[in-house]
C-alpha positions as CSV (number, residue, x, y, z in Angstrom):
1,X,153.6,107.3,98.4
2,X,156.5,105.9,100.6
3,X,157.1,102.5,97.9
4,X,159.0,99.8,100.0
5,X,162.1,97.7,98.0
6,X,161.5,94.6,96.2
7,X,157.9,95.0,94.8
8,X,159.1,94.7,91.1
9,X,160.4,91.1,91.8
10,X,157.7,90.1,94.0
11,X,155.6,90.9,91.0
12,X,157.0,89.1,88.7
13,X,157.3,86.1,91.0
14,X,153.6,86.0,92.0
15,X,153.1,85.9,88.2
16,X,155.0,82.2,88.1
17,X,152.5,81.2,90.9
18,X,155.0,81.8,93.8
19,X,152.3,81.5,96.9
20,X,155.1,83.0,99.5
21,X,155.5,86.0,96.7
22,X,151.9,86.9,96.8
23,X,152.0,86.9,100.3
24,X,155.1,89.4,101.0
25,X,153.2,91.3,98.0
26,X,150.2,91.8,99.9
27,X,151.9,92.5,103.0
28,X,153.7,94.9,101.5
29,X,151.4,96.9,99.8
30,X,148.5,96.7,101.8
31,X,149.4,99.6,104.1
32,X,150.8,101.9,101.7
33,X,148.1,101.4,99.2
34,X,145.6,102.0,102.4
35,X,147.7,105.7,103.2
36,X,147.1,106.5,99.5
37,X,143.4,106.1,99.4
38,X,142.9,107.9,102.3
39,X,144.9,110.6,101.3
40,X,142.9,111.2,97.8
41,X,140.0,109.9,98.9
42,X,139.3,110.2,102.3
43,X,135.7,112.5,101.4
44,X,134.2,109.6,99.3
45,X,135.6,106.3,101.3
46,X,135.2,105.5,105.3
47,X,137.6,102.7,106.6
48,X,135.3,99.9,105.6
49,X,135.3,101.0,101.9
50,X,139.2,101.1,101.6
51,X,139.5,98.2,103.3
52,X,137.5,96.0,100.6
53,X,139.1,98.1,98.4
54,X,142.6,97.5,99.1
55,X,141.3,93.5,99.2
56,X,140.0,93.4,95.5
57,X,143.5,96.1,94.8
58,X,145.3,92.9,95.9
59,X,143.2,90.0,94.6
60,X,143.4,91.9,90.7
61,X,147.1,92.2,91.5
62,X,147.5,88.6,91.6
63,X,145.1,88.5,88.6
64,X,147.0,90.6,86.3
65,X,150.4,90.0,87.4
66,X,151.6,87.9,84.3
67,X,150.7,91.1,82.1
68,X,153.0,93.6,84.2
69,X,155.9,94.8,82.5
70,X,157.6,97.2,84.3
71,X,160.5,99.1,82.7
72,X,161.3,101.0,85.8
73,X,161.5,98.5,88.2
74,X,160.2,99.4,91.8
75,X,159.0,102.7,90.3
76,X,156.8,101.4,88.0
77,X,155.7,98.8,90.4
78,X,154.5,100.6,92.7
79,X,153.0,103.5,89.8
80,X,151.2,99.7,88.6
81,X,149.6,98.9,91.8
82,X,148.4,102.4,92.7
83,X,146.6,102.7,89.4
84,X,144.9,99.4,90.4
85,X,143.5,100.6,94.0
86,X,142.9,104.0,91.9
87,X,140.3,102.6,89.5
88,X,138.8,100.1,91.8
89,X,138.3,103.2,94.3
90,X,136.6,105.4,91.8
91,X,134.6,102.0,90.2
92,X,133.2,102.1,94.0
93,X,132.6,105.6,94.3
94,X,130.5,105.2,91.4
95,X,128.8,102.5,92.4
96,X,127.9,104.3,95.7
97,X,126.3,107.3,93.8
98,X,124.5,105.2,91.4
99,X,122.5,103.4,95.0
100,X,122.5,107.2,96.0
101,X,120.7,108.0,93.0
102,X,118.4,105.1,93.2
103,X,117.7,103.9,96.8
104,X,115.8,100.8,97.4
105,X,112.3,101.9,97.6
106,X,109.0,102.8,95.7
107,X,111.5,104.9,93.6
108,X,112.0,101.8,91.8
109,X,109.0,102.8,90.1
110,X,110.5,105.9,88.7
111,X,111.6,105.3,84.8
112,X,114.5,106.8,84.8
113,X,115.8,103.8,87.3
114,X,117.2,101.4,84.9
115,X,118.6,99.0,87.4
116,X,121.9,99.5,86.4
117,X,123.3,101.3,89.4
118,X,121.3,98.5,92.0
119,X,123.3,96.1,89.7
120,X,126.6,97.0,89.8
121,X,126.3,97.3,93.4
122,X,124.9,94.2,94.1
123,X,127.4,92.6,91.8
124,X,130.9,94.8,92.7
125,X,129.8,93.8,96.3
126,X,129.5,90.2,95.8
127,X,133.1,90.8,94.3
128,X,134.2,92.3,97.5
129,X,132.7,89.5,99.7
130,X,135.0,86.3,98.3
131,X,136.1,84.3,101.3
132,X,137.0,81.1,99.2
133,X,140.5,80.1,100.7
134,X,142.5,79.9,97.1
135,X,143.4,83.0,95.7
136,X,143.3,81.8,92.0
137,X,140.0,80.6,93.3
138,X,139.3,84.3,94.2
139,X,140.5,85.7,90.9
140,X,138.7,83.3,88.8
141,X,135.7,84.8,90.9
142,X,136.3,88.1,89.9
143,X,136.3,87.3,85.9
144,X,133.3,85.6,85.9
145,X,131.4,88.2,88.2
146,X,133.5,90.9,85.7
147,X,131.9,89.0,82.9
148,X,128.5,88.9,84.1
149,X,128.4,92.5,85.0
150,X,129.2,93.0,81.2
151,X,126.5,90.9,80.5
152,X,123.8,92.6,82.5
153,X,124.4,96.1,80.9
154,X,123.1,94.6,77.7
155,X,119.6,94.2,79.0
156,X,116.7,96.4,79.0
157,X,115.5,98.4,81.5
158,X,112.4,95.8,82.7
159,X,114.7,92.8,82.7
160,X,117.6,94.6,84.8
161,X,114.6,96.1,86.8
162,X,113.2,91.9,87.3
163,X,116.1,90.3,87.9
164,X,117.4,93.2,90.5
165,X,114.1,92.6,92.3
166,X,114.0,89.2,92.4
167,X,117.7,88.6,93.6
168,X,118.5,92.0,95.3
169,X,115.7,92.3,97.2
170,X,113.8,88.5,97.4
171,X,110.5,90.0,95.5
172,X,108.5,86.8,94.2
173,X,107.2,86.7,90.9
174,X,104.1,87.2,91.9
175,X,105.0,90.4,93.1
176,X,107.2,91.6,90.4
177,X,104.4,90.5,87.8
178,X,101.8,92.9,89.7
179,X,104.4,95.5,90.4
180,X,104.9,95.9,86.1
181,X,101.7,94.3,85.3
182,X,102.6,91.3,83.3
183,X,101.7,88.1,83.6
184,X,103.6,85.3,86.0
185,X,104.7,83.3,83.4
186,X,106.5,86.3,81.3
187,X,108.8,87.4,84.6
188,X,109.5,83.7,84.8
189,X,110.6,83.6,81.3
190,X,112.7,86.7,81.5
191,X,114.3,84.9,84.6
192,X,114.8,81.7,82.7
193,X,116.5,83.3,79.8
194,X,118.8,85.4,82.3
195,X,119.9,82.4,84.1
196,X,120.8,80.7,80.9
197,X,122.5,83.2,79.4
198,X,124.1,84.1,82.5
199,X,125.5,80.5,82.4
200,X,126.9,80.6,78.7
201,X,128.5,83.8,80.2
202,X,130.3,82.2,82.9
203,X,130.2,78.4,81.7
């Protein structure tokens, strides 16, 4: 990748809160970053995709800037932030084959769909869809959502199943009770629970 001058510093600046560094950071790294994701993954990714990419590349940047400690200066800079867009690309190409693998229909029936690819998507694209104006509002965002997508891989297969059809795709409970035939009251429980839980996860 063609790595411009000055990232090191701007870095280490946008780690002490420096609003005017995180701006020249993104600036600067936004197109480079965009080149390199096309280049290695231009098969997997279309222009939309690297573009919310390079967004949450930038936004975990910001996030994580107070932990970079880069020996090498611009070299390692610039090694940093394309290991960041690297892993958020292949976290998303994952994500697509998961929804690939389970595509919203009556294959929701099948029992090998555990929710868990619906989830991640629904929750990595709420990540990608942060338009609060604050960017430490927008990294806060993307702990908690980080934190709650944690959470939800500790549930079974019927909850992750409820709560993906009740939120994803605006089933009532109604339906979701005669979908898995159980009662009402038990998919409202299972909601309850994940809405408190979900709170002490975030709260």
């Amino acid at each position: 990748m063609n790595a411009g001058s000055g990232l090191h510093i701007l870095i280490l600046q946008s780690a002490q809160g420096d609003s005017g560094a995180k701006a020249e950071l993104a600036e600067m790294i936004r197109l480079p970053l965009t080149r390199y994701l096309f280049e290695h993954f231009s098969s997997s990714l279309d222009e939309e995709d690297v573009h919310e990419i390079i967004n949450q590349s930038i936004l975990l940047i910001y996030l994580y800037a107070n932990t970079y400690r880069g020996q090498h200066q611009d070299a390692s800079a610039w090694g940093w932030a394309t290991k960041i867009a690297r892993s958020q690309a292949l976290k998303w190409i994952k994500v697509q084959k998961r929804i690939d693998r389970f595509p919203d229909s009556d294959d929701d029936d099948n029992p090998d769909n555990d929710g868990e690819g619906q989830l991640d998507a629904l929750f990595f694209r709420a990540q990608a869809a942060f338009v609060t104006e604050s960017v430490e509002d927008q990294a806060l965002e993307q702990v908690l959502l980080d934190q709650v997508i944690k959470f939800i891989h500790t549930l079974s297969m019927r909850e992750r199943l409820i709560i993906y059809w009740h939120y994803a795709l605006e089933m009532t409970q109604d339906e979701i009770a005669q979908r898995i035939h159980v009662t009402k009251s038990r998919v409202n429980q299972i909601l309850k629970t994940f809405q408190t839980r979900c709170r002490g996860v975030v709260g």
